[in-house]
C-alpha positions as CSV (number, residue, x, y, z in Angstrom):
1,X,27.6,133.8,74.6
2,X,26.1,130.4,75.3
3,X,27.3,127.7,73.2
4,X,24.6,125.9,71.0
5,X,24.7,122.2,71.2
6,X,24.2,120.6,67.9
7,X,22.8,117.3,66.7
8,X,24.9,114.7,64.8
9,X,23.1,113.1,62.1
10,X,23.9,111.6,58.7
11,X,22.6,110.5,55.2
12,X,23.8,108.2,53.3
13,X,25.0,108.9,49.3
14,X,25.9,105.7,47.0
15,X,27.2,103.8,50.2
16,X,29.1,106.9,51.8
17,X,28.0,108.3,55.3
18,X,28.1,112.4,55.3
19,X,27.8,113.2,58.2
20,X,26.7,116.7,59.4
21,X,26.0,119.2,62.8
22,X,22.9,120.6,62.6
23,X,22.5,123.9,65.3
24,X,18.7,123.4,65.0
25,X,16.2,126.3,66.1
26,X,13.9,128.0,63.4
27,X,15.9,130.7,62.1
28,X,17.0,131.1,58.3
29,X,19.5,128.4,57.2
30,X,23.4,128.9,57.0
31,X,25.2,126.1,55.7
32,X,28.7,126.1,57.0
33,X,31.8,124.9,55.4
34,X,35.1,124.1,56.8
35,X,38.7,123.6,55.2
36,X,40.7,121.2,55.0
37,X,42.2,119.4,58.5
38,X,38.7,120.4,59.9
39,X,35.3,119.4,60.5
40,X,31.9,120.9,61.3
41,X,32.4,121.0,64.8
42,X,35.1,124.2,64.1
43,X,31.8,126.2,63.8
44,X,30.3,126.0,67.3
45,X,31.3,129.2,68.5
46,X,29.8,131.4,65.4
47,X,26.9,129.1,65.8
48,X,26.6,130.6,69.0
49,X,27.2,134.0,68.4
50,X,24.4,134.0,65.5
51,X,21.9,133.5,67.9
52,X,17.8,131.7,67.2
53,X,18.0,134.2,63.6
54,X,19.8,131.5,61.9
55,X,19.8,127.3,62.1
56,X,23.7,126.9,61.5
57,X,24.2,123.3,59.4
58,X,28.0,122.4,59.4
59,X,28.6,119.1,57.4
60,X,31.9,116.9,57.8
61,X,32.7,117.6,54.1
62,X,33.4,114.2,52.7
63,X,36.9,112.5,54.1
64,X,36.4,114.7,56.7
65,X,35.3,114.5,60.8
66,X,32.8,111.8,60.6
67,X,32.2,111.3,57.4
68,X,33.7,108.7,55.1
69,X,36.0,109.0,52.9
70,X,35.5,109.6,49.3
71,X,36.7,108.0,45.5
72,X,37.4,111.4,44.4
73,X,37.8,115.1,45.9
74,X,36.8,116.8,42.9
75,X,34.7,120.2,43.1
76,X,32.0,118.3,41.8
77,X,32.0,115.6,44.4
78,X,32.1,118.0,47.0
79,X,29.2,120.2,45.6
80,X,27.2,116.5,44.7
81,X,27.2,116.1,48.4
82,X,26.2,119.5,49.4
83,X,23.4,119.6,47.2
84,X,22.1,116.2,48.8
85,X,22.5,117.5,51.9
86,X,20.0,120.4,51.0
87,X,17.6,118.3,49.9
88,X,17.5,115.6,52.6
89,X,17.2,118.8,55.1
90,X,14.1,120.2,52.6
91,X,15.9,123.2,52.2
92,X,15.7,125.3,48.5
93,X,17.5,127.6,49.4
94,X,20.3,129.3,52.3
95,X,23.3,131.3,52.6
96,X,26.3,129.5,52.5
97,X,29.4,130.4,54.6
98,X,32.8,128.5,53.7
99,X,36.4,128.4,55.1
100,X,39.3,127.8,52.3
101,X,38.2,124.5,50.9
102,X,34.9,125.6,52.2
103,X,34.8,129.1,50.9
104,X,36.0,127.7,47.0
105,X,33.7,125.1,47.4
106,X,30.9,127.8,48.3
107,X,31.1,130.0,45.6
108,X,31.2,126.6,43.0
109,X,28.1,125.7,44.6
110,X,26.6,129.4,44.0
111,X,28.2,129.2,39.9
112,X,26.4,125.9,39.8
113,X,23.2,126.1,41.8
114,X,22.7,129.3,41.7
115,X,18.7,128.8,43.1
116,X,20.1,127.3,46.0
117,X,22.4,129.9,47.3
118,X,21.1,133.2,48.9
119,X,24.1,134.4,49.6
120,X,27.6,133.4,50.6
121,X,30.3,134.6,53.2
122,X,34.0,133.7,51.7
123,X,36.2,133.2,54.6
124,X,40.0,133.0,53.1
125,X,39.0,130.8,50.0
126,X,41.3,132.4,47.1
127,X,40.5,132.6,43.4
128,X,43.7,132.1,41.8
129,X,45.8,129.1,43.1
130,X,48.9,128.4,41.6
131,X,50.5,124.8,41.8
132,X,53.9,125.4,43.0
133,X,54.6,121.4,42.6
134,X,54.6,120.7,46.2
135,X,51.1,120.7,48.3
136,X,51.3,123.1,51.3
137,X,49.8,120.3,53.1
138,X,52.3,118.1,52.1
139,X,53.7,117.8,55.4
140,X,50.2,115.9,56.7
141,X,51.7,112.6,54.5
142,X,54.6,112.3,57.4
143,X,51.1,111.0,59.7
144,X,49.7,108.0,60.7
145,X,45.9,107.6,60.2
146,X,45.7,105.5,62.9
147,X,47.8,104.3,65.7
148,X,47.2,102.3,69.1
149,X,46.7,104.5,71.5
150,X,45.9,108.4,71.1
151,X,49.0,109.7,72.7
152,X,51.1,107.6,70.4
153,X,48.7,109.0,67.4
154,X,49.5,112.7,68.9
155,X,53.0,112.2,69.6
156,X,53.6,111.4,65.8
157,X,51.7,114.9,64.7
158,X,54.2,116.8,66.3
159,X,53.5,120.5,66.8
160,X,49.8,120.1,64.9
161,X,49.1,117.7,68.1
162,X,47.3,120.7,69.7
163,X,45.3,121.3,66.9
164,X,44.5,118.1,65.9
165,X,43.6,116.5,69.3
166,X,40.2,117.5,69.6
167,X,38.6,115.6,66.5
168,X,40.7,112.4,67.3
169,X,38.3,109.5,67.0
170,X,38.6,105.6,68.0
171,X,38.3,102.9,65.6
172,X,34.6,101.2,65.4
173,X,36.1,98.3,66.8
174,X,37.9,99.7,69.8
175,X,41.6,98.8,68.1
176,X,42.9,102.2,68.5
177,X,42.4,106.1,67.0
178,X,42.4,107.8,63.9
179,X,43.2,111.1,62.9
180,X,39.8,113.0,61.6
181,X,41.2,113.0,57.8
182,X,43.3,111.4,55.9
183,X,46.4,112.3,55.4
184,X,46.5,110.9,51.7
185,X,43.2,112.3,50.4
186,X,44.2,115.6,52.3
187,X,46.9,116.3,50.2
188,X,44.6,114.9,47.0
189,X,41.9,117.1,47.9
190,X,44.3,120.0,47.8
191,X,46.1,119.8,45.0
192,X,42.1,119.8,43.0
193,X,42.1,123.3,44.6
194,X,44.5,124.8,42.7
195,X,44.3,126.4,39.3
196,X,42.4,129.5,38.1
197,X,38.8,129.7,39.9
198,X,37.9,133.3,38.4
199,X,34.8,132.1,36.3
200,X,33.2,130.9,39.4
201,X,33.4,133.7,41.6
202,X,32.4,136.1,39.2
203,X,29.5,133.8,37.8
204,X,27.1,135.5,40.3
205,X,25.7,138.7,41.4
206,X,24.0,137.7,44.6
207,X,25.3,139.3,47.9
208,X,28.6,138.1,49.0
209,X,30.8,139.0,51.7
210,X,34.8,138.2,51.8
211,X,36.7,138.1,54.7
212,X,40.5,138.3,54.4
213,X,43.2,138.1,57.3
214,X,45.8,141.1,56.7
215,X,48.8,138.0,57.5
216,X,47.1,135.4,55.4
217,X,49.2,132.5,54.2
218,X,46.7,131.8,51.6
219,X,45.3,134.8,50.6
220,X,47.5,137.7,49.1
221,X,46.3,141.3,49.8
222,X,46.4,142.0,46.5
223,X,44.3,139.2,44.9
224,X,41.5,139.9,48.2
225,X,41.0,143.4,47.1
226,X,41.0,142.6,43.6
227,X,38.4,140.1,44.2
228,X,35.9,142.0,46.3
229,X,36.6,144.7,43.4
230,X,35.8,142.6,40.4
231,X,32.6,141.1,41.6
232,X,29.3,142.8,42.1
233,X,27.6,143.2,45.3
234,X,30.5,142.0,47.4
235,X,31.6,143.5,50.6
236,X,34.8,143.2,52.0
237,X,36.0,142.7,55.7
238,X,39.7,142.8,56.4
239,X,41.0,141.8,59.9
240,X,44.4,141.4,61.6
241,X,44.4,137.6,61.8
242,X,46.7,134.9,59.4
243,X,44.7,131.9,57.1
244,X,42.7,130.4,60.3
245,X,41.0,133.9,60.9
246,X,37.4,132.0,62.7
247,X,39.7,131.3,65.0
248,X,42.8,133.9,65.8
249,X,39.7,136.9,65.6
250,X,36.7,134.8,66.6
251,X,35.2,138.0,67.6
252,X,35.9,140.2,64.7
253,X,34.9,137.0,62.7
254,X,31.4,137.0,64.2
255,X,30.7,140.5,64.1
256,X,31.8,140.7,60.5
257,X,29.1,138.0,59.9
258,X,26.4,139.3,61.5
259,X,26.4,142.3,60.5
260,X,26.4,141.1,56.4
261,X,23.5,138.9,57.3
262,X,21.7,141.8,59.0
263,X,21.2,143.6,55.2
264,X,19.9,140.2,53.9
């Protein structure tokens, strides 16, 4: 598998740079969302593994990667951007493909636009969030955004270092580095997840595929099975993998893509 290198490019919205990956080639478009403490970049390797059929487009959602951050985190901020984005590429319609945050904010952009979405691929983004008080990514606040020097930025992310590393970026004016979200709007942004998303996923009929992973932390069993159930024309995909399942079965992952796209 030869890994695509993608183009970085950006529009601007009321002020605000989004910035997005586009995998280029001629093939059918696939816009690709990631979740939260992510960025486009996370879908490279699928981007590869699709092959010339389809032009992967992976934006840094807003307050994300690359992109500036945002006033608000609100479902319809999010899907104001992605919309934009569309229509700055010229494209009227794609399959969407979303992780968590990605995956919820996928299937609100098919409730809403429905004309825009061909189809979408879920990837771990649940239906029924409860608020338990206390964000899960709670523990993100304990951060700096920025710090002098990048091992002094790692150092305080403890055992996320690893994972964080990668999307570590300097400061415009060469000062020192910043982590690639904030940890502030992080937890904001999460805490708009929760609550009862049912309406929306079940607004549409167009094909859908959900992929769960069996040891999900986000995800119950239960509330997967009951989702691909409920809604018509949706095919499910279970695999031995926890929340982050693009990455822990990047194989299974791919080949669970592919073959959905394949009936479109």
């Amino acid at each position: 598998m030869s890994i695509q290198q993608p183009a970085r490019a950006a529009l601007t919205i009321d002020g605000r740079v989004l910035s997005y990956l586009d995998f280029g080639g001629t093939g059918r478009p696939l816009l690709a969302l990631h979740g939260h403490l992510s960025e486009g970049s996370s879908f490279t390797a699928l981007a590869a593994a699709l092959g010339p059929d389809w032009r992967v487009i992976a934006p840094d959602q807003r307050g994300h990667g690359d992109s500036d951050r945002a006033e608000d985190y609100t479902r319809a901020g999010y899907l104001a951007d992605l919309v934009a984005l569309l229509d700055h590429l010229g494209i009227d319609r794609a399959v969407v493909l979303g992780h968590s945050l990605g995956g919820i904010n996928g299937y609100h952009l098919a409730a809403e636009h429905p004309s825009l979405v061909e189809a979408f691929i879920n990837v771990e983004g649940p239906v029924d969030l409860p608020d338990h008080g206390t964000s899960p990514l709670a523990f993100v606040l304990n951060f700096p955004y920025t710090a002098a020097t990048r091992e002094d930025l790692l150092a305080a992310c403890g055992p996320l270092a690893p994972a964080v590393a990668p999307g570590l970026r300097r400061l415009p004016d060469g000062s020192g580095w910043r982590l690639p979200f904030h940890p502030q709007d992080t937890v904001d942004s999460e805490n708009l997840v929760h609550g009862d998303h049912w309406k929306q996923w079940l607004a549409t009929d167009c094909p859908a595929l959900l992929i769960h992973g069996l040891r999900s932390q986000a995800l119950p069993t239960p509330q997967a099975l009951d989702m691909a159930e409920r809604r018509p024309g949706t095919a499910y995909r279970a695999l031995d993998a926890d929340h982050f399942v693009l990455q822990a079965d990047p194989d299974g992952s791919a080949a669970a893509v592919r073959e959905f796209l394949a009936g479109l």
